[in-house]
PAZAPA-4460 file (N, C-alpha, C; in steps of 0.05 Angstrom, whole numbers, plus 32768, in hexadecimal, padded with zeros to 4 digits):
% residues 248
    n_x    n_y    n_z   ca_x   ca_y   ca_z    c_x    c_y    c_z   seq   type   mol
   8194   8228   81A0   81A8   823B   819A   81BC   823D   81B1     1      X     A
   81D8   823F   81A9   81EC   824C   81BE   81DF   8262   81CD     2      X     A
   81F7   8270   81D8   81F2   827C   81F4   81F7   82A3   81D9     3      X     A
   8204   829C   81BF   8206   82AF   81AC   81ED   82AF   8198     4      X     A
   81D7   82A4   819E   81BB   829D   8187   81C0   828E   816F     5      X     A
   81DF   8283   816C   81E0   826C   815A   81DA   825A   815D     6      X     A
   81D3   8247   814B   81CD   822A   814B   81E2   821A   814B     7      X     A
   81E2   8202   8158   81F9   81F6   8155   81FA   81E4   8143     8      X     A
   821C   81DB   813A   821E   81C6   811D   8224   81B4   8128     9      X     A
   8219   819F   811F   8226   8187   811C   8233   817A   8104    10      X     A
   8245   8161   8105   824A   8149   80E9   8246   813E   80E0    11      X     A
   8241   812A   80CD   8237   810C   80D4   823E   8101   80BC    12      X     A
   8242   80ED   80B0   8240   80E3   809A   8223   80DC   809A    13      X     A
   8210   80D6   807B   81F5   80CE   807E   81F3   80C1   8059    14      X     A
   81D8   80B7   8061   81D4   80A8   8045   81B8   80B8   8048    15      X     A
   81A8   80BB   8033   818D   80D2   8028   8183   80B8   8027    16      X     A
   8170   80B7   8034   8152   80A3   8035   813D   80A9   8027    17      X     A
   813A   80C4   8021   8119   80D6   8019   8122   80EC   801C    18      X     A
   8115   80F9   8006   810F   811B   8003   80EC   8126   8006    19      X     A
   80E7   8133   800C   80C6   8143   800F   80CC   815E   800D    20      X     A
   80B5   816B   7FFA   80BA   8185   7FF9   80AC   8199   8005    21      X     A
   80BA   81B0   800E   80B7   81BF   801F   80B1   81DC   8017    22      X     A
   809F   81E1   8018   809F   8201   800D   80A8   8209   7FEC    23      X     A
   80B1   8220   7FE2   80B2   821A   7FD2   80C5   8219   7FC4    24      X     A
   80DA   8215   7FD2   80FB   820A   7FCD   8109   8200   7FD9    25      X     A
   80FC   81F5   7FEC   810F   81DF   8007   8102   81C5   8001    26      X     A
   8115   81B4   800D   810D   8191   8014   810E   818E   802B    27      X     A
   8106   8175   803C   810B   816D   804F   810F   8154   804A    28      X     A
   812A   814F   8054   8139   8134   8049   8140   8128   8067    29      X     A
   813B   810F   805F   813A   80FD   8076   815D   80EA   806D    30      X     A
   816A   80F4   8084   818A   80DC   8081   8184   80C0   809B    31      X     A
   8197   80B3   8091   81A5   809F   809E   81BD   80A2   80AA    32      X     A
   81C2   80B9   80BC   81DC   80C4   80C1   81F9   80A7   80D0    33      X     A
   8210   80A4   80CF   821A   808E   80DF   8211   8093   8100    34      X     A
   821B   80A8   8109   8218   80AA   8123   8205   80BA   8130    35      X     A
   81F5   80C2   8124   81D4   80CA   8131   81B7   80B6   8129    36      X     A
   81C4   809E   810F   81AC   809B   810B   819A   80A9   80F8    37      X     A
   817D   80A7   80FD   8173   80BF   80F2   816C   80D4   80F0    38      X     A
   816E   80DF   80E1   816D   8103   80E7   815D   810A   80D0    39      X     A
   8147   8122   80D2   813C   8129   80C4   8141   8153   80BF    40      X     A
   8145   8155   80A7   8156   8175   80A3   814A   817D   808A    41      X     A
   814C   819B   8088   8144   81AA   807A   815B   81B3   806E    42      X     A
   8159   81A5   804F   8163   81C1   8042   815E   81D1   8029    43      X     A
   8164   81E2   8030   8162   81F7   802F   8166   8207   800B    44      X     A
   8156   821B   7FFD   8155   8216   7FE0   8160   8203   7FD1    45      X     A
   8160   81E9   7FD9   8169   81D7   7FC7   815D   81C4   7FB5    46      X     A
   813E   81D9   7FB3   8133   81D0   7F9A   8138   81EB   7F7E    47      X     A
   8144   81FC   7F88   8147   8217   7F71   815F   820A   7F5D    48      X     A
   8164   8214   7F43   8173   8206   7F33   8198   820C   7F3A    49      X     A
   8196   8227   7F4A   81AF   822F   7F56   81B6   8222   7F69    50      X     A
   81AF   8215   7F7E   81B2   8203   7F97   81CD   81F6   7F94    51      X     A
   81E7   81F9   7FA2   81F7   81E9   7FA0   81FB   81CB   7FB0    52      X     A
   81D7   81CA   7FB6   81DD   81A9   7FBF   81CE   819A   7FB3    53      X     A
   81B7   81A6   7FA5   81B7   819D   7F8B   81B0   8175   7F97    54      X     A
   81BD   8167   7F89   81BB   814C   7F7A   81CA   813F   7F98    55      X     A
   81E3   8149   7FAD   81E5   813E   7FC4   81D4   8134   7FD4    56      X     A
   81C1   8142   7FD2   81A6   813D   7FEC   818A   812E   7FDB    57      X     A
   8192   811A   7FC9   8183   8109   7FC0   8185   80E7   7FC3    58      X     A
   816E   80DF   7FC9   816C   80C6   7FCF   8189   80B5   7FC8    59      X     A
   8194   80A2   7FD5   81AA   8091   7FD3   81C6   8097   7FD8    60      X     A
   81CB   80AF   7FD8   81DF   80BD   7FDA   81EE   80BD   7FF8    61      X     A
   8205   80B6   7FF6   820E   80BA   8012   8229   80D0   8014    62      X     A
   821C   80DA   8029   8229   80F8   8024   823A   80F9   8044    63      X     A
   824F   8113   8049   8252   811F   8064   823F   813D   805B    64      X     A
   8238   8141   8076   8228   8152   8080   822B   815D   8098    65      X     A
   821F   817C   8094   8226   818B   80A9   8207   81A0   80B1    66      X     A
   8200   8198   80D1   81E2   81A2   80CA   81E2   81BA   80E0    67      X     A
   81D4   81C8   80E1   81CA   81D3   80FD   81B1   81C9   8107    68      X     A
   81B7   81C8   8124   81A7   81BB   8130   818A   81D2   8139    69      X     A
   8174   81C9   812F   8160   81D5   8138   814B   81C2   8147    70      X     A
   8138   81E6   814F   811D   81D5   8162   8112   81BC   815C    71      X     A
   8103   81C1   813C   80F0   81AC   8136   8105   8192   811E    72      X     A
   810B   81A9   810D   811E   8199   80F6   813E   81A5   80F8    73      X     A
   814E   8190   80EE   8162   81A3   80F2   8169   81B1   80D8    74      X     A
   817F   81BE   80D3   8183   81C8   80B9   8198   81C4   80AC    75      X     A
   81A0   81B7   8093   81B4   81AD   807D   81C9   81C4   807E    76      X     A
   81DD   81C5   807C   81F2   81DC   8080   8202   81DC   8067    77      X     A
   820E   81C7   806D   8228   81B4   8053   8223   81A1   8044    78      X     A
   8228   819B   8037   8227   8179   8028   8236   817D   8014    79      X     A
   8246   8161   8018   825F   8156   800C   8258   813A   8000    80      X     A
   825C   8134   7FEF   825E   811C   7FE0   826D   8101   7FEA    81      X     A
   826A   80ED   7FF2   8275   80D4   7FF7   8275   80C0   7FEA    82      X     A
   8254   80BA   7FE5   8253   80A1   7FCF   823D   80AE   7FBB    83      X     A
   8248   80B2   7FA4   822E   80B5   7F97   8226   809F   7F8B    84      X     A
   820E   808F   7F9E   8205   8072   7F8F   81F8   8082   7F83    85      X     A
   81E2   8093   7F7F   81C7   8097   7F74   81D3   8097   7F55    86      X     A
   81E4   80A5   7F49   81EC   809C   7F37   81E2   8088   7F21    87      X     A
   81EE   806A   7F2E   81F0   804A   7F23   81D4   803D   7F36    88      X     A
   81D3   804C   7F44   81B5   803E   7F44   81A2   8044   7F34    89      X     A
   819C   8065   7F2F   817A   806A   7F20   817C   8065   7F0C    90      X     A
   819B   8063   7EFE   819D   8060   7EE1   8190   8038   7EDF    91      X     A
   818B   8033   7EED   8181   8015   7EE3   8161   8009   7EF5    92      X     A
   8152   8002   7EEC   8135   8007   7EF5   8135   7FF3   7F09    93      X     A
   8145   7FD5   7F05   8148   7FC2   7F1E   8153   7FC6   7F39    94      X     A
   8171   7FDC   7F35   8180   7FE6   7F4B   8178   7FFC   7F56    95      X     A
   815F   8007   7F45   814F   801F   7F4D   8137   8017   7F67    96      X     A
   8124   8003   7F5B   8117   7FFB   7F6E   8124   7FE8   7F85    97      X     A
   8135   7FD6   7F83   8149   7FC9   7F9C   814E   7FE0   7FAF    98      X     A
   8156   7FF5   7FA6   8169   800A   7FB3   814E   8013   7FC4    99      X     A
   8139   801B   7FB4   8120   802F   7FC3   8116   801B   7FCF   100      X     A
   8117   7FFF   7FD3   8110   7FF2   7FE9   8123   7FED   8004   101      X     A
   8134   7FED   7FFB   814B   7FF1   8011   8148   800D   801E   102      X     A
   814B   8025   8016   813E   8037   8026   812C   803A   8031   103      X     A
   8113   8035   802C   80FF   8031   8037   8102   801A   804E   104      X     A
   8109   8006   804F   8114   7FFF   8060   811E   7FFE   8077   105      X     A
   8138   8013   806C   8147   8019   808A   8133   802F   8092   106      X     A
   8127   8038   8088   8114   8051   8092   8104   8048   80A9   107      X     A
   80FA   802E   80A7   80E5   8027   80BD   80F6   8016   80D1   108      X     A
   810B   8013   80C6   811C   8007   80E0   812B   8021   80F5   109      X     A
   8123   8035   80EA   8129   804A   80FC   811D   8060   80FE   110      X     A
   8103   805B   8108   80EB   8071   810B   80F1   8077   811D   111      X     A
   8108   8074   8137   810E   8084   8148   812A   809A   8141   112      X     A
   811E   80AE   8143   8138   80C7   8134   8149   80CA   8151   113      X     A
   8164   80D1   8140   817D   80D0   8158   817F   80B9   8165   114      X     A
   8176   80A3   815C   8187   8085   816A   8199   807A   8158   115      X     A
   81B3   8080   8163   81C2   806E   814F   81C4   804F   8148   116      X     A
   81C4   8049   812A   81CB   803D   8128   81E5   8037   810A   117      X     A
   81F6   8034   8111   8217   802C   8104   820F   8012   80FB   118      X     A
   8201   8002   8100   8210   7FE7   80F0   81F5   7FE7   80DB   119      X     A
   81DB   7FED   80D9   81CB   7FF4   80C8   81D2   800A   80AC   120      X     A
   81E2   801F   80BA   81ED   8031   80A4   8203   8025   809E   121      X     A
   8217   8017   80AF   822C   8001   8090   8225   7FF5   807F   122      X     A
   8203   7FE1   8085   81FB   7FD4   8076   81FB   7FDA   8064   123      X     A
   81E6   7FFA   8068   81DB   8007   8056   81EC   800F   803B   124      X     A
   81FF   801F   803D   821B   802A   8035   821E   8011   801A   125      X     A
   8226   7FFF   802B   8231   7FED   8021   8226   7FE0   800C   126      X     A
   8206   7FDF   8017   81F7   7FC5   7FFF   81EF   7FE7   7FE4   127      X     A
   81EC   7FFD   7FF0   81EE   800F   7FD8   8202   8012   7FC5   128      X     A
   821F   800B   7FD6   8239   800C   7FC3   8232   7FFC   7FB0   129      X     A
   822A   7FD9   7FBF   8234   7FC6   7FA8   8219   7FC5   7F93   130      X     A
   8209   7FDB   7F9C   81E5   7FD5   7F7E   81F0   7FE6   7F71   131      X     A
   81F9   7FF9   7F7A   8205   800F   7F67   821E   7FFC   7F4E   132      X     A
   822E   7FFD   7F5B   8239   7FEE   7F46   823C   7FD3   7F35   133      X     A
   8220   7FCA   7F44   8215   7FB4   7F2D   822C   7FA0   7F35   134      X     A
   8233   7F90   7F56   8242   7F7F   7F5A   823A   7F65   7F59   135      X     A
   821A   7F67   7F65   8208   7F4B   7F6A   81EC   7F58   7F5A   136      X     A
   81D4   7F44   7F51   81B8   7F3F   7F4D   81B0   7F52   7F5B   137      X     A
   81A2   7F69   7F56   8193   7F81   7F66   818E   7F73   7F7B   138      X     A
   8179   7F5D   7F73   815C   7F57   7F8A   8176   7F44   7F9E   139      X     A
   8191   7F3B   7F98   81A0   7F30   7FA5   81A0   7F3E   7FB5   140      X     A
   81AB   7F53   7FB4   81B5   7F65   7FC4   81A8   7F75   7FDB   141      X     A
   8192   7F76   7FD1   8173   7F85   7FD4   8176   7F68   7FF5   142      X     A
   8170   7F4E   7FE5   8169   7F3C   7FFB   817C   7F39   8012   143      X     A
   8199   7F3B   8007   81A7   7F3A   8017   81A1   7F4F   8033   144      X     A
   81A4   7F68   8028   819D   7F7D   8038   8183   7F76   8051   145      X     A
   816F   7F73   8040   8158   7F6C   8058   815A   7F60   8068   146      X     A
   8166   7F4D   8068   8176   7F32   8077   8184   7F3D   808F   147      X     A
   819D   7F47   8089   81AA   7F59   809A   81A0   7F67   80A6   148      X     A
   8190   7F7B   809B   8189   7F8B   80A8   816E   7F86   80C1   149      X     A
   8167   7F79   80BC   8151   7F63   80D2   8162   7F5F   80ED   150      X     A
   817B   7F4A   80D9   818D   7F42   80F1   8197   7F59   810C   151      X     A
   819F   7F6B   80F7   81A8   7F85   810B   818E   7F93   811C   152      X     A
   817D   7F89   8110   8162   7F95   8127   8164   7F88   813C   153      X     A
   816D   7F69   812F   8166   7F55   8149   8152   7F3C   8149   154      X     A
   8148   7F3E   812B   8135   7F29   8127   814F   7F19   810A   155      X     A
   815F   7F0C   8111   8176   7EFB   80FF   815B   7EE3   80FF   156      X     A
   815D   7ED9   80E2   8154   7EC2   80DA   8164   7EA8   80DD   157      X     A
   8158   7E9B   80DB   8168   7E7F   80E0   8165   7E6C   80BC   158      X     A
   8179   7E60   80B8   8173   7E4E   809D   817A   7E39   809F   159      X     A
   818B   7E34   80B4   8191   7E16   80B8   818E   7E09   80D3   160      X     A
   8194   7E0F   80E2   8190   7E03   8104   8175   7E12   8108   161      X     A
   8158   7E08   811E   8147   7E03   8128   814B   7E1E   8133   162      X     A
   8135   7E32   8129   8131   7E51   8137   8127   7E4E   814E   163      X     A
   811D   7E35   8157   810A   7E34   8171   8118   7E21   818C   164      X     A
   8130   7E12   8180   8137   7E00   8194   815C   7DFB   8184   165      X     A
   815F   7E02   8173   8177   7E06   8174   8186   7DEC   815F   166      X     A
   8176   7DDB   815C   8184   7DBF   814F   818E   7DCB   813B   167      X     A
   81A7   7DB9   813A   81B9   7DC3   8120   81A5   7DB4   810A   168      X     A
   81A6   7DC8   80EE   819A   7DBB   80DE   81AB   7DB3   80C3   169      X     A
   81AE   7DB9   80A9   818F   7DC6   80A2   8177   7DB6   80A0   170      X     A
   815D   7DCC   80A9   813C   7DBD   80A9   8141   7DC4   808F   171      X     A
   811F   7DB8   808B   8117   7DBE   8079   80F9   7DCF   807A   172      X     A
   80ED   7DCF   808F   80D8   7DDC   809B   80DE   7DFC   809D   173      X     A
   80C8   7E0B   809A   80D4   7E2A   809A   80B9   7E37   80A5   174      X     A
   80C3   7E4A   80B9   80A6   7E5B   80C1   80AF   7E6F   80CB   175      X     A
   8099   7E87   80C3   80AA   7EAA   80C5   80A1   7EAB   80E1   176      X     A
   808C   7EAB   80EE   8086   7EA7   8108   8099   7E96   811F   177      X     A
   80AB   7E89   811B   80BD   7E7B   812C   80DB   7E8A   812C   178      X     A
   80DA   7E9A   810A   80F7   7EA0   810D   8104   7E8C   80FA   179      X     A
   80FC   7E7E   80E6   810C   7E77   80CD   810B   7E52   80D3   180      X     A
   8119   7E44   80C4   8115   7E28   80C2   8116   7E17   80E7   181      X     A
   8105   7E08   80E1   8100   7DF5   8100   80FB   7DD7   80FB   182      X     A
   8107   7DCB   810E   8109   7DAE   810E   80F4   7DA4   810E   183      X     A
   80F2   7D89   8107   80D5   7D79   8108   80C6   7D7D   8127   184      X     A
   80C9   7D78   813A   80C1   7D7B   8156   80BE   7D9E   8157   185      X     A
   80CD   7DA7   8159   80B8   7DCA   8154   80AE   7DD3   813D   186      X     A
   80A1   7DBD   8126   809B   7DC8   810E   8083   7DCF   8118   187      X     A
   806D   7DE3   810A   8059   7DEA   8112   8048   7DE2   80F8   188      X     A
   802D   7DE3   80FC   8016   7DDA   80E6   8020   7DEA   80D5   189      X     A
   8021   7E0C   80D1   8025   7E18   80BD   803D   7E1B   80B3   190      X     A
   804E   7E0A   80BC   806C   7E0E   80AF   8072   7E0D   8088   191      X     A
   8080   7E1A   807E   807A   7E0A   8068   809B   7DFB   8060   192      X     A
   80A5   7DF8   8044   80B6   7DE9   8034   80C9   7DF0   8024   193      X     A
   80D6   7E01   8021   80DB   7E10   8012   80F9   7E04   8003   194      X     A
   80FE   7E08   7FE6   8112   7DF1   7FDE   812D   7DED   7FF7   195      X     A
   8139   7DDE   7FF9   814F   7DE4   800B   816B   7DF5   7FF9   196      X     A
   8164   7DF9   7FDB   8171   7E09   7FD1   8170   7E2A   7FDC   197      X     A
   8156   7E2A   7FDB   814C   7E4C   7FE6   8152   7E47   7FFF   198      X     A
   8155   7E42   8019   8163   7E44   802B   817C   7E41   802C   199      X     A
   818D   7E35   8019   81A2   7E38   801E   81AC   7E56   8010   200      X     A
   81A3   7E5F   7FF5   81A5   7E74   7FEF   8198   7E8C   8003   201      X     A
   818D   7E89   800E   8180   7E9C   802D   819B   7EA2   803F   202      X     A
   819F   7E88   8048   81BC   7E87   805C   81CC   7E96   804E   203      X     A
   81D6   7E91   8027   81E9   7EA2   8024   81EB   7EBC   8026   204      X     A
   81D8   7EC3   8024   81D2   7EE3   8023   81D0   7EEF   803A   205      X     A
   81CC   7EDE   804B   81C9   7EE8   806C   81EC   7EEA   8072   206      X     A
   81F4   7ED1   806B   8217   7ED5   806E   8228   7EDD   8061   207      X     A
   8222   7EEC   804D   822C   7EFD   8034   8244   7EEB   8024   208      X     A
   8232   7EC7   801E   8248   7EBE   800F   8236   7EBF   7FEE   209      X     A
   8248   7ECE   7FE4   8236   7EDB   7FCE   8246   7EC8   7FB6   210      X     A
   8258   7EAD   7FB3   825A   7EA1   7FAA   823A   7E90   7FA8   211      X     A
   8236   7E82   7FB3   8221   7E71   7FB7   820D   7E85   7FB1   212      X     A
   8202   7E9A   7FBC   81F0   7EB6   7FA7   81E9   7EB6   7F8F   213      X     A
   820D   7EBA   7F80   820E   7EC3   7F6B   8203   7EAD   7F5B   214      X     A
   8207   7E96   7F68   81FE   7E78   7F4F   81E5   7E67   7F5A   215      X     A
   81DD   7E6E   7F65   81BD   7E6D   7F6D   81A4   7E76   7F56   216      X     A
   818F   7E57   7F4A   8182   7E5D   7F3A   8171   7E77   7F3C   217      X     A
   8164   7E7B   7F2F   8151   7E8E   7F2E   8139   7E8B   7F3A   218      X     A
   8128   7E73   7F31   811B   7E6B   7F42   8115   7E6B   7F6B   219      X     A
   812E   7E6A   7F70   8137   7E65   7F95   813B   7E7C   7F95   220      X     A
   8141   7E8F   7F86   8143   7EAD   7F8B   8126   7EBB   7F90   221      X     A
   8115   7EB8   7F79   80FD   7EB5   7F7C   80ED   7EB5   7FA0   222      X     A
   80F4   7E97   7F9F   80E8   7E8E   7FB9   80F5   7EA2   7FD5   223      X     A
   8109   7E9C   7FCD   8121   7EAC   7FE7   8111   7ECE   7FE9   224      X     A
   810E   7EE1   7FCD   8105   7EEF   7FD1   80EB   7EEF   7FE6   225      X     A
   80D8   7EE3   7FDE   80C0   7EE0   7FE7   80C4   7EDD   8003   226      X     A
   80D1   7EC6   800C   80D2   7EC8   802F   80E3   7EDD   803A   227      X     A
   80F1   7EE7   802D   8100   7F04   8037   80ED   7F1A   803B   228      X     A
   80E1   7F1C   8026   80C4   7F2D   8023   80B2   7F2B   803C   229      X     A
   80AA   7F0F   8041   8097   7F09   8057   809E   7F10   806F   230      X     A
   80BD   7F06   8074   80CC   7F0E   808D   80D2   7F25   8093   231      X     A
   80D5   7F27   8081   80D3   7F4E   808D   80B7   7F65   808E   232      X     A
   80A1   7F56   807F   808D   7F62   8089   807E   7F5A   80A2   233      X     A
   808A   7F40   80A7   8078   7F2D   80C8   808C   7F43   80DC   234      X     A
   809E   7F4D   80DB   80B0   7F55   80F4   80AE   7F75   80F0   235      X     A
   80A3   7F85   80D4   809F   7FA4   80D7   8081   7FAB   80DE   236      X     A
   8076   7F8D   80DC   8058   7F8F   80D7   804A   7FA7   80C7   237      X     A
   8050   7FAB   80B2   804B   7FC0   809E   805B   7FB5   8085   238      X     A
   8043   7FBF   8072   805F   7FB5   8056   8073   7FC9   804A   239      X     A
   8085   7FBF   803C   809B   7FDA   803B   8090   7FE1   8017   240      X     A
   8085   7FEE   8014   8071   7FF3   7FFF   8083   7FEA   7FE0   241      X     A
   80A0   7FF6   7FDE   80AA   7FF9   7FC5   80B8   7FD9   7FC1   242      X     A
   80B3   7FC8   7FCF   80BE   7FAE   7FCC   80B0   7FA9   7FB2   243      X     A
   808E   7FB0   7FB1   807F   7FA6   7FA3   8087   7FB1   7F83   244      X     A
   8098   7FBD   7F7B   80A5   7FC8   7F68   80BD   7FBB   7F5B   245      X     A
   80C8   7FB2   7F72   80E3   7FA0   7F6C   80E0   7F8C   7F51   246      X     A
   80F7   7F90   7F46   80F6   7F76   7F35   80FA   7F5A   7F48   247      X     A
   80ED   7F3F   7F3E   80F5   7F2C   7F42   80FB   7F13   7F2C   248      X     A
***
């Protein structure tokens, strides 16, 4: 509190990750704010049917926000509407589960609250705009995202030049333990094969050429899922539970 027993406000733009309920008319909603990161807030009767925030403070939604800052949680003040993906996502059961894996997602990529991170919440923003409006293949989009968002941790995959020594490629050898495809001389026993279609559809999605995406069999989508899947559970070491839901 100020030096008057108020609490102070803050801004932020945020995207709703999760709701949990609280008593017996509050949530505690977990955002993706741009410039704090994560923040976790209370608000406040917005499970009663009068609540004017209502349907703002639900999963997918990216809102501005205005909180007061408290001891343990802070508390929801404002909320304003920005993107309403939730919308065009729940209305479809593919862009429903893509979407709840992508949240879940960024959630464990930022189990530390108040560290920002900006280029994870563009991602974020962004790959919700385009599931929402049905621009690319859910699980496209879904893959694309994971991809990226790895990268921005800091673990970027490799699909064509040697993750271990650098040779321009493309291999054809692939291992989640090295960091993505490796040349014959750093191949390892457990490397495996994977079509060179599905790596090249990997690369696209990592470089957002969503020509080559969009016309990519089904099959290499398939596969591509699968090592996206793997790679991101070898580097959270935990599985991100609602993948297992996804259409493929």
């Amino acid at each position: 509190m100020d030096q008057n027993g108020a609490m102070p406000l803050y801004r932020d733009e945020a995207v709703v990750l999760r709701t949990q309920k609280l008593g017996e008319a509050d949530r505690i909603v977990t955002f993706l704010t741009r410039e704090r990161g994560r923040v976790r807030a209370v608000a406040k009767g917005v499970r009663k049917t009068s609540s004017r925030l209502g349907g703002r403070v639900e999963p997918f939604m990216q809102v501005d926000v205005q909180f007061y800052e408290g001891r343990s949680l802070d508390v929801v003040n404002q909320v304003e509407t920005i993107g309403a993906y939730g919308l065009g996502i729940a209305s479809d059961y593919g862009r429903y589960t893509a979407g709840t894996a992508m949240l879940e997602t960024t959630e464990r990529l930022t189990e530390t609250e108040g560290e920002p991170s900006l280029q994870l919440y563009l991602l974020l923003v962004g790959a919700l705009r385009a599931l929402s409006a049905g621009e690319h293949a859910p699980a496209l989009i879904l893959d694309a995202f994971l991809l990226r968002s790895l990268a921005v941790a800091g673990w970027a995959p490799s699909f064509t030049d040697c993750a271990r020594c650098g040779e321009p490629g493309p291999h054809r050898s692939f291992t989640i333990a090295s960091g993505g495809s490796v040349c014959p001389p750093c191949r390892p026993a457990v490397a495996t094969a994977p079509h060179p279609a599905t790596l090249a559809l990997l690369a696209a999605l990592l470089s957002g050429d969503w020509d080559v995406a969009d016309s990519s069999e089904e099959r290499h989508r398939r596969e591509a899922s699968g090592i996206t899947a793997a790679y991101l559970q070898w580097h959270l070491e935990r599985q991100v539970r609602s993948l297992r839901l996804v259409e493929r």
